[in-house]
C-alpha positions in Angstrom: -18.4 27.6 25.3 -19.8 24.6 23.6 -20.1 25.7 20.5 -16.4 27.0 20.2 -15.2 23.7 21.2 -14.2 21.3 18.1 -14.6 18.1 18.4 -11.9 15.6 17.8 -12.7 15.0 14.1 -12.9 17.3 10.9 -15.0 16.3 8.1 -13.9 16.5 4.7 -17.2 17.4 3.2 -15.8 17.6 -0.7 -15.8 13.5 -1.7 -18.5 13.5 -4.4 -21.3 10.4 -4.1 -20.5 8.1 -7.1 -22.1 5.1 -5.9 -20.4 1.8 -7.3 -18.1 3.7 -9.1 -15.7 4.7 -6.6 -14.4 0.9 -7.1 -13.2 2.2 -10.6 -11.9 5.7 -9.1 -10.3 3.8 -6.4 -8.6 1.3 -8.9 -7.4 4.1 -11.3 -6.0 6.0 -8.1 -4.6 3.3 -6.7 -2.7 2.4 -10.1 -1.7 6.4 -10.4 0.4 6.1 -7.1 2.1 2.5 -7.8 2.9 4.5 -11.3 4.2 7.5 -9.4 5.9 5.1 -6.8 7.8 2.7 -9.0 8.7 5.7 -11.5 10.1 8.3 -9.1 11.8 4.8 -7.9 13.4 4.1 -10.5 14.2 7.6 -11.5 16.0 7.7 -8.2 18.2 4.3 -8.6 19.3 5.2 -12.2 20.5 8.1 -10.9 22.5 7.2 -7.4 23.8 3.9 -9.9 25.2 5.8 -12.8 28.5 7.6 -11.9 28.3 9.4 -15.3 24.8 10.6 -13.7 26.3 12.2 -10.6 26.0 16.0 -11.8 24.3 18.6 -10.2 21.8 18.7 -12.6 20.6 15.2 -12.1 21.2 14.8 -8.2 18.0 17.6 -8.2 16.1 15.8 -10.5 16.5 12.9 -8.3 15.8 15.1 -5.4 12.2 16.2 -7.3 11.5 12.5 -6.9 12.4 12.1 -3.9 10.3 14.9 -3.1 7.2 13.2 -5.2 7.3 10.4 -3.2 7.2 12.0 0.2 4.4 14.0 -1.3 2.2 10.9 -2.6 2.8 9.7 0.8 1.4 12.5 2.6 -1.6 12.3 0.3 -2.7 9.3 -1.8 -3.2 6.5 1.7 -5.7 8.8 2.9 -7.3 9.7 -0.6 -7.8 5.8 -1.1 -9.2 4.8 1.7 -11.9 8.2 1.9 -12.7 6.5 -1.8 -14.1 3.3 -0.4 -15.6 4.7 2.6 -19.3 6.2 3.2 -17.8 8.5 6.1 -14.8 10.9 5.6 -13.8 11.9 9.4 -10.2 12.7 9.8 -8.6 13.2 13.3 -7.2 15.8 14.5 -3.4 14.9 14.4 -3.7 13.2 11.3 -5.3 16.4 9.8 -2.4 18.5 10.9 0.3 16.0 9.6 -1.5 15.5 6.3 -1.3 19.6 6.1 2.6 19.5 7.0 3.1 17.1 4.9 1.5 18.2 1.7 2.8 21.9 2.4 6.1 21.4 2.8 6.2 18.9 0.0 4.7 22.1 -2.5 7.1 24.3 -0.7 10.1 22.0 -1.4 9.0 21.2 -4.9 9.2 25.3 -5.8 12.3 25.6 -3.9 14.2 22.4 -5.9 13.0 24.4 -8.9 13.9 27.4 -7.8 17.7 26.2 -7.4 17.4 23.9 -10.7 16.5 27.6 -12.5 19.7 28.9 -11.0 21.6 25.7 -12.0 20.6 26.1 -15.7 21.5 29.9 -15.5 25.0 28.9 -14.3 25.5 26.5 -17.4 24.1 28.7 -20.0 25.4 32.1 -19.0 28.9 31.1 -17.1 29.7 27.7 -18.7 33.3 28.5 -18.0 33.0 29.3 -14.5 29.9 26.5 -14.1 32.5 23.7 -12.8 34.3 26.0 -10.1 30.5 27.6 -8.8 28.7 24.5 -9.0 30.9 22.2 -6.9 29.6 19.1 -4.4 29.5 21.3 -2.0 27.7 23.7 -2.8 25.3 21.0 -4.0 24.5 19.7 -0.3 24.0 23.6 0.8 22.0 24.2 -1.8 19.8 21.2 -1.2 19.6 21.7 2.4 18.1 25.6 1.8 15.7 23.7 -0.2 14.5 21.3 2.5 15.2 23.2 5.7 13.7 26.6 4.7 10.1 25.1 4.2 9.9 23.2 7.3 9.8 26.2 9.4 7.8 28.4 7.0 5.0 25.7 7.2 5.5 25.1 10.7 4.7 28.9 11.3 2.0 28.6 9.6 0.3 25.6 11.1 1.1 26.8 14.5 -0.9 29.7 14.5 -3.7 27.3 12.6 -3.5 24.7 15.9 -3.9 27.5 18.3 -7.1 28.7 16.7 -10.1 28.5 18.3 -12.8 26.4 15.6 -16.6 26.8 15.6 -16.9 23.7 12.9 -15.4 20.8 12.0 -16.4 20.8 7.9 -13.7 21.2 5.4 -14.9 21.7 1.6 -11.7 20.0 0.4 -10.4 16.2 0.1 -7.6 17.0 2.1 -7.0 19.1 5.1 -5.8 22.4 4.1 -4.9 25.7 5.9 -6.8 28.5 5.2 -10.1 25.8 5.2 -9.5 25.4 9.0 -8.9 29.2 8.8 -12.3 29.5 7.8 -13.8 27.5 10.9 -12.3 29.7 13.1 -14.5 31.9 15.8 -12.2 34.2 16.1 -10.3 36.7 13.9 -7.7 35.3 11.4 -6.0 38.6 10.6 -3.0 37.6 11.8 -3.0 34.4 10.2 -4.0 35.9 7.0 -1.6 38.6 7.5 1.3 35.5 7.8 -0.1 33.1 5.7 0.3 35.9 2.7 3.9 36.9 3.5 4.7 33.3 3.7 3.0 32.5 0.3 4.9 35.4 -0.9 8.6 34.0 0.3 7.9 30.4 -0.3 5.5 30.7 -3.8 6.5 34.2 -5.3 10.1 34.3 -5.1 11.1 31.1 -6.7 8.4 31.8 -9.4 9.6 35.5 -9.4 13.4 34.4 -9.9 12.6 31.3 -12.2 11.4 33.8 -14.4 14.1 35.9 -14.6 17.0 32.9 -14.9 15.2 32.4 -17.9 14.6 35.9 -19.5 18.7 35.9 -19.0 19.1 32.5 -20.7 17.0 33.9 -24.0 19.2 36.6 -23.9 22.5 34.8 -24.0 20.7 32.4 -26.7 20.2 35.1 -28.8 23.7 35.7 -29.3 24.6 31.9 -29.6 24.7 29.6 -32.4 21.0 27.4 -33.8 23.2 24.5 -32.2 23.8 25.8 -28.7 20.2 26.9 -28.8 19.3 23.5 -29.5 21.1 22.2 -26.5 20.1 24.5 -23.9 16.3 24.1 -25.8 17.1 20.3 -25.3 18.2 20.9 -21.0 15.8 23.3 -20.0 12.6 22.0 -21.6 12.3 19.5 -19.1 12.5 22.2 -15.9 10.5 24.5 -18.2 6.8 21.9 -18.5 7.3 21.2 -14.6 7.6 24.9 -13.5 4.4 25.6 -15.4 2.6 23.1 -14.9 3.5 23.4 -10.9 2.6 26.6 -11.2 -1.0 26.3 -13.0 -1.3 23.4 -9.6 -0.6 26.2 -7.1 -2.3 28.5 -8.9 -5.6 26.6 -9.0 -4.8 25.9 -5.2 -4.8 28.7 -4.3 -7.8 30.0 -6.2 -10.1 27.2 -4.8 -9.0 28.5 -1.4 -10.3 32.1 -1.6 -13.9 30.8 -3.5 -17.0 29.6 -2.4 -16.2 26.0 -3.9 -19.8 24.9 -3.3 -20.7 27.7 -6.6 -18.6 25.5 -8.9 -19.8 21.9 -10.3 -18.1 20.2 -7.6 -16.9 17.6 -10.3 -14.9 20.2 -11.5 -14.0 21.2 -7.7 -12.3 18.3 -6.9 -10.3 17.9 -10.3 -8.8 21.0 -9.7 -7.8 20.1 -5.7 -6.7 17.0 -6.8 -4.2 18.5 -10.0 -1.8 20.0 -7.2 -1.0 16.8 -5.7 -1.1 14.3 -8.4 -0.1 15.3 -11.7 3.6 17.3 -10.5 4.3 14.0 -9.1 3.6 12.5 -12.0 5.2 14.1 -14.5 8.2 14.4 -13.1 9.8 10.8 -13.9 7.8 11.0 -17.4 9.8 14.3 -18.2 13.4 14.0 -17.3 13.3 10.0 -18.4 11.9 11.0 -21.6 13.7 14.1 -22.7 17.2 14.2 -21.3 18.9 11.8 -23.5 21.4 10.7 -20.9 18.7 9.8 -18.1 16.8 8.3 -21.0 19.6 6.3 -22.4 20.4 4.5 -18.8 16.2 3.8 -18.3 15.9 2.1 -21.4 19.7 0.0 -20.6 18.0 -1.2 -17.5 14.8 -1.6 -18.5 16.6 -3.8 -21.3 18.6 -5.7 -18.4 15.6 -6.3 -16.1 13.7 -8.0 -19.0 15.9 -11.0 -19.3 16.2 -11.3 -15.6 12.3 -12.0 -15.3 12.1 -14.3 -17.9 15.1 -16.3 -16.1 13.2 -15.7 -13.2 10.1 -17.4 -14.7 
């Protein structure tokens, strides 16, 4: 009975030594998430500010930021303080919100995607109708699919991980994650595994399975169209395009780490690879849309322009 009872911390047993230089690594990370912060920010305000902004297309790209920073919340306060300390015990409770947190901000991410895919196919391939289909309200309902669904898929999930029985407390990651407390487990997991896939399937395969089909119907109506409506839809879809695949590559790798021995791979390389699904889709989000939709772009760089003579009235 002893040994099937888990204490009330888990250890995450994946933070590499690196002596003084965690001061550096905690620096860089800790100017990475006031980056991520202040950009999905400001991402957000030029958005909700600019009335010419208040399309469907750009309310989701303010709902990928809103999404990002929800995300680097569930992640990067933990991350930072593990970096600076010699022990890495997490709770119990905090363990099982860091997991809700982080997998319902992945699952949300895919899903805005998901319905950002179907809002580029309604522009390309029914631009007359795209008005009519595409109204405020169906906005909101769209949105909320994207933010309710997940919350009880991950909840499922992490149910049946709480009720589990665990003969460990170590977790080779550095952050709590599912199928690692899955692995502690003294008893059998089938039914969580046999969960945990179908769920991956509805909340991961479908929106990369459907994606990919928006788009094969997109290059099919831009092969009938002119080089200047291909430049456009080239010029909208880019954006969505780069953050779909590099998502995906973050799941991807995710998911791969889960289902290896992590402690056969230079654990350098180990950590890198955790770390890619939580960090860099929050980070490229604001760098993409500001940068390459010229109407997003053109309202960052007016305000940017406004808020530098304010500071130097200011000073």
């Amino acid at each position: 009975m002893k040994n099937n009872t888990l204490s009330f911390y888990f250890n995450l047993t994946m933070f590499v030594n690196i002596g003084r230089y965690c001061f550096v690594a905690f620096a860089f990370c800790l100017l990475l998430y006031s980056f991520i912060v202040t950009a999905n920010l400001f991402m957000i305000l030029v958005i909700l500010r600019q009335r010419t902004l208040h399309e469907p297309m750009y309310v989701f790209v303010a709902l990928l930021s809103v999404n990002a920073l929800y995300g680097s919340a569930g992640f990067f306060p933990r991350f930072l303080m593990d970096l600076l300390s010699d022990t890495h015990l997490i709770s119990r409770p905090a363990c099982f919100t860091q997991i809700y947190t982080i997998y319902t901000y992945g699952a949300y991410e895919l899903s805005i995607l998901g319905i950002m895919a179907y809002d580029r196919h309604m522009a390309v391939c029914h631009p007359l109708h795209y008005r009519r289909n595409m109204t405020s309200r169906k906005v909101i309902k769209l949105a909320a699919f994207a933010w309710i669904c997940p919350v009880f898929s991950v909840g499922a999930a992490l149910y049946l991980s709480i009720r589990l029985p665990l003969c460990g407390n170590k977790i080779l990651k550095v952050y709590c994650a599912i199928w690692n407390i899955a692995k502690l487990s003294c008893v059998s997991t089938l039914v969580n595994n046999a969960v945990g896939l179908f769920l991956t399937a509805v909340t991961v395969m479908l929106p990369l399975i459907y994606v990919l089909y928006t788009y094969l119907r997109i290059v099919l109506v831009c092969m009938k169209g002119s080089s200047e409506f291909k430049s456009k839809v080239f010029q909208t879809c880019l954006p969505h395009i780069i953050l779909f695949v590099s998502y995906s590559v973050a799941v991807f790798c995710d998911i791969f780490l889960s289902r290896i021995d992590v402690e056969k791979i230079n654990p350098f390389l180990a950590v890198l690879l955790s770390l890619k699904f939580v960090m860099i889709p929050p980070l490229l989000n604001p760098l993409v849309y500001g940068l390459n939709l010229p109407e997003i772009r053109k309202h960052v760089f007016r305000m940017l322009a406004c808020l530098k003579p304010c500071s130097l009235a200011i000073s």
